[in-house]
N, C-alpha and C positions, 0 to 999 in steps of 0.2 A: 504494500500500500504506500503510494506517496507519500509525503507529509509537504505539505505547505507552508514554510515557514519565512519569513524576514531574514535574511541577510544582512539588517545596516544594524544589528541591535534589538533594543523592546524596552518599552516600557506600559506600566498597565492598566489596561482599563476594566473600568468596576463594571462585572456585568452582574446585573441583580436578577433573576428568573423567578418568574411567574408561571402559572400553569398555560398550558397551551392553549391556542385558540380555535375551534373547534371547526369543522366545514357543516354548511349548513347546503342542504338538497336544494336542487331548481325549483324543484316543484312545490318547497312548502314558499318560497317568495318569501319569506322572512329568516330571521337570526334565531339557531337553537338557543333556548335556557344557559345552554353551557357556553356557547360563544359572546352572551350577552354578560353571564359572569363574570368570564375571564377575561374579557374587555376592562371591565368593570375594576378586576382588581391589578391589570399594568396602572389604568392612572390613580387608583390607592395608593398604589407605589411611589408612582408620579409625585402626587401631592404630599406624601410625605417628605419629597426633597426640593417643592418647590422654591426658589428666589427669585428675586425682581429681578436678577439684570442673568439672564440665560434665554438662549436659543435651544427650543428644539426643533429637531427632525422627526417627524413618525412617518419612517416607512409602512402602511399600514399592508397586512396581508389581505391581499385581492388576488390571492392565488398567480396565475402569470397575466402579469399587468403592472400597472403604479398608480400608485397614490402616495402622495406624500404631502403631510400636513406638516405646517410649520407653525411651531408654536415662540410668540412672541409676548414679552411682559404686557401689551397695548393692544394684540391683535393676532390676528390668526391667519394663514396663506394655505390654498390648495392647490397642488401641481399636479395634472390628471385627476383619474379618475377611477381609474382600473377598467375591467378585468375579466376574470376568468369566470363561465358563468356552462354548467354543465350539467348530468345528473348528480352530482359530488359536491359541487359547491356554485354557492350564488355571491360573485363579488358585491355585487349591490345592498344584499342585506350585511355584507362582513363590515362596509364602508357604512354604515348606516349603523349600524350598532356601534362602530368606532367615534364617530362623529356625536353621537350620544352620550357616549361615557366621557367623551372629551369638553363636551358643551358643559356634563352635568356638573366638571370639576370645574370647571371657567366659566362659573356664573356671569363671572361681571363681563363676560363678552356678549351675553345676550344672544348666544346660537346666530352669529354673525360672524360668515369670514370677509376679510376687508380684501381679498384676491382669488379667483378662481382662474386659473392659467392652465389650456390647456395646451400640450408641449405638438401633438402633429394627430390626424382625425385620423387612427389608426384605431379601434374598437378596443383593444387591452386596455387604453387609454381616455376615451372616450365614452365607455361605457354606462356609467355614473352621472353621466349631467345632468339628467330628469330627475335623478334621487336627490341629489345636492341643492340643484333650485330651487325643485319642488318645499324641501325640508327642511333648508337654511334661506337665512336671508344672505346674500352676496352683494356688494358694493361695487364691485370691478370686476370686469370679465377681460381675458387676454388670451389670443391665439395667434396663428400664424395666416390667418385670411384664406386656407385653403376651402373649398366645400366638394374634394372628393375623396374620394379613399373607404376602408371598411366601417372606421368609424364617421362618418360626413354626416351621419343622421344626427349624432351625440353633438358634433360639434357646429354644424347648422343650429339644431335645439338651442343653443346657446348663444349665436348672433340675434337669432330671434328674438328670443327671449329679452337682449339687449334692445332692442328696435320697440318694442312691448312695453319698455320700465324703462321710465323717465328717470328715476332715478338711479338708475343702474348705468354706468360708463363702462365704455369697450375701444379696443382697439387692437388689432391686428397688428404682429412683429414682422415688418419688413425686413431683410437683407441691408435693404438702400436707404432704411431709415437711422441705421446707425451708424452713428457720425463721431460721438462723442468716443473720445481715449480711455473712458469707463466705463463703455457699454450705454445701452439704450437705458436711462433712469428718468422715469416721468411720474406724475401723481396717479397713474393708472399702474403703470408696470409695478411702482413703488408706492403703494399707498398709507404706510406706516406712518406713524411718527410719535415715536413711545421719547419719552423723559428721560434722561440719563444717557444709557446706549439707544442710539437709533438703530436701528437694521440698513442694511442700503442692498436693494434689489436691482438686478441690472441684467439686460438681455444682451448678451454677446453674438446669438445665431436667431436669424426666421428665415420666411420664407423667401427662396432666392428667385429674382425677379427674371434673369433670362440663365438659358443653360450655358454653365462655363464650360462644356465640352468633356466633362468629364468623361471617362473612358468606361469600357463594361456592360454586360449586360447583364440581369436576376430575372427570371421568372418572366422575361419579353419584354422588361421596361428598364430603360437605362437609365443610368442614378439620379438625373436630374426628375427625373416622371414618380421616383419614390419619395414619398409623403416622408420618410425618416429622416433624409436630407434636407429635409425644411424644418426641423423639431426645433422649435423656439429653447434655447440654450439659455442658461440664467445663471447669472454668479451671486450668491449669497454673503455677506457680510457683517459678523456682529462683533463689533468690537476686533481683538483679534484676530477671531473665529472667521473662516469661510470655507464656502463647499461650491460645487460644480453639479448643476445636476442638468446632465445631456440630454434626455428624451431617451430618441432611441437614432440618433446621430450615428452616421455609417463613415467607413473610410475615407472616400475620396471629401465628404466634407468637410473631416476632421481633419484631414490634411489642411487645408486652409484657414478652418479655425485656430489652429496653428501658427501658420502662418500671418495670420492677421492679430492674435491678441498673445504668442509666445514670448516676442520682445519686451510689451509691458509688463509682464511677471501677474496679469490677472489670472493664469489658468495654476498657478502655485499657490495650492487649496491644502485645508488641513482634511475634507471630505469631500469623497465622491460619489454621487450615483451613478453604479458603475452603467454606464449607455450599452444599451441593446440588449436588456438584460443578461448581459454577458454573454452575447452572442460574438461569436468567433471575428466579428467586421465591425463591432461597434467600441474597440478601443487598442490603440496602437504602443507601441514600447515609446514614439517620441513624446506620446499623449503623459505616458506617466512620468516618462523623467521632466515634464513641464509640470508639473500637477504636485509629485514629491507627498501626496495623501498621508496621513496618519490610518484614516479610517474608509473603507470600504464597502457598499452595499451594495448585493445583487436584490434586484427586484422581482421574483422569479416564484414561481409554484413546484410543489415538492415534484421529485424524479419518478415517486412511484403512483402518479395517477396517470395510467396510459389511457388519455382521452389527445381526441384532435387536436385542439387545440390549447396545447397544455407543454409545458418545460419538458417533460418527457418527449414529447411530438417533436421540439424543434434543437434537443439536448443544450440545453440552459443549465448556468451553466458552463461555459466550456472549456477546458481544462486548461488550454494554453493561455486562456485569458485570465484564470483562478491561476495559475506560475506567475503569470506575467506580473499582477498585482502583488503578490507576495515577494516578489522578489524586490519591490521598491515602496511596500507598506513596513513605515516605524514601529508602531506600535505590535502588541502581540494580544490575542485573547485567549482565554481558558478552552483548548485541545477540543475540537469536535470530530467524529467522522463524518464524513458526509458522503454524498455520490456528486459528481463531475461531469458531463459530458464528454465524449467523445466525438460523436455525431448524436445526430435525431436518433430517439428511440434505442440510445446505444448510450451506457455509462459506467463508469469505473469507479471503486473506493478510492475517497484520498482522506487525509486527515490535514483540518485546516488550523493551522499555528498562530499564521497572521492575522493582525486585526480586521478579518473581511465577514462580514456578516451577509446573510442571504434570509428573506422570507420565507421563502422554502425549505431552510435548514433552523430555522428561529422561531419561525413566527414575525409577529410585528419586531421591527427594532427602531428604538427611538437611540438616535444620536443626539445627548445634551453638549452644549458648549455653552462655556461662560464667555465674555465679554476678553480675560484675560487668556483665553485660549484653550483653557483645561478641556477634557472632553472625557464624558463617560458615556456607555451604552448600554441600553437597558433593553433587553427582549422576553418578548411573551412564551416564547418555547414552542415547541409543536409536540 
């Protein structure tokens, strides 16, 4: 069995475990007992270490998909949407019970996120928007202006819905609207603004406006025609603290996100969402020696649910890309084994050393960061 572990050192982070969170069937359209529990008792946990001046991350589990809630001392942000949604499990009800237990601890937000961003109208991602609108009240909505792809229905729902509510602001991440040495930062992309530490939210990648020629073909469409290469890209900032969360961004784009923000030193993050839920083409060795991560998240569904459309289906995941990270991840977490891809429907034991966490191997995992840079990580377990 492999072992996946850091080569530059370690140091460590407190993971605190809770019991697992449960899959909840298509067909009952709601969250078991037990999943609504054990939601219930990660932000027990939560709250018992809450402070005023911390960012967190909750990768929440939506099976193979993303969702990730950002919790802020003033306010609250959601990136996608998720997810996986089959006889096994319904991302919608998991997102939905998560966002409950989350509201019920943050009262004072008033079941209000001040951002809904979705990253490209891919349906892993997209999934969720009729749950979230429907459920929460939303201030700002953010996407990449596309309306095709598997998700287009989620992410249409969502323009709409903007056109609909007057007090609702939107706006589409162009390519060509980013102009600024910091990323796109507007009162929509960014609409925080807590006391003390502010947060600073900033669109590095959208949608790219004509094809730069890039090379390749996938599945009959060439990389410019795939909705991944337009995932609205976003650099997080709290205090010291910052994370990178790609979509689900493919090579030949990341090659030039590179190129365009490696010189600034913006992509020299302490966290990443690892892009394409670590699929074999959504993250490169020059990505990570720009990037130099502490911390690590696949956003991904467990290996042994062989449905279609599922981490097993597309091997999520994939092992050169679980090396590749560990080979330039500082930190270390407490020894798991887990399974790896190979290919689709094909995976291997490895044991993971480094600080890389996975939904699929965890459950939810929430990455805290203070202001001063500290970082611990807290998972629900499976």
């Amino acid at each position: 069995m492999p072992s996946f572990h850091s080569c530059r050192g370690s140091q460590g982070v407190l993971a605190l475990l809770a019991v697992g969170l449960a899959a909840c069937t298509a067909a009952q359209r709601t969250a078991s007992p037990k999943l609504v529990h054990t939601t219930a008792q990660l932000n027990a946990e939560l709250r018992a270490e809450d402070t005023k001046e911390v960012w967190r991350a909750h990768f929440v589990d939506v099976g193979q998909g993303l969702a990730v809630l950002h919790e802020f001392p003033c306010g609250a942000a959601l990136f996608d949407t998720g997810g996986e949604l089959d006889e096994r499990f319904d991302s919608n009800a998991a997102l939905r019970a998560y966002l409950d237990a989350f509201f019920e601890r943050r009262r004072d937000l008033g079941r209000t996120l001040d951002l809904l961003l979705l990253t490209h109208p891919h349906v892993d991602h997209t999934r969720g928007v009729e749950t979230v609108l429907e459920g929460y009240r939303v201030r700002n909505l953010v996407d990449n202006g596309q309306t095709y792809g598997s998700g287009a229905d989620g992410q249409k729902f969502m323009q709409d819905w903007a056109e609909s509510h007057s007090d609702v602001h939107y706006r589409a991440v162009f390519l060509a609207d980013i102009v600024s040495a910091t990323g796109l930062h507007d009162p929509i992309v960014d609409p925080l603004r807590c006391e003390g530490v502010d947060p600073h939210i900033a669109a590095l990648w959208g949608q790219v406006g004509s094809d730069p020629g890039w090379p390749g073909m996938r599945f009959g469409k060439t990389p410019f025609q795939n909705n991944n290469n337009h995932s609205v890209v976003v650099r997080v900032a709290y205090g010291r603290a910052s994370g990178l969360f790609a979509g689900d961004l493919e090579e030949p784009a990341i090659k030039d996100l590179l190129r365009r923000w490696s010189p600034s030193g913006l992509l020299d993050i302490d966290l990443y969402q690892v892009g394409h839920h670590g699929s074999i083409n959504g993250t490169l060795p020059e990505l990570c020696a720009a990037m130099t991560p502490e911390v690590a998240v696949f956003s991904m569904g467990p290996a042994n649910w062989q449905m279609t459309w599922s981490a097993w289906k597309y091997g999520h995941p994939r092992r050169e890309i679980v090396q590749m990270l560990a080979e330039v991840i500082v930190r270390r977490r407490k020894p798991i084994d887990v399974k790896v891809g190979v290919r689709g429907e094909t995976f291997e034991p490895a044991r993971i050393e480094a600080a890389l966490y996975g939904t699929g191997w965890d459950g939810t995992v929430v990455v805290e960061a203070r202001a001063d840079g500290r970082q611990r990580v807290v998972t629900a377990g499976r």
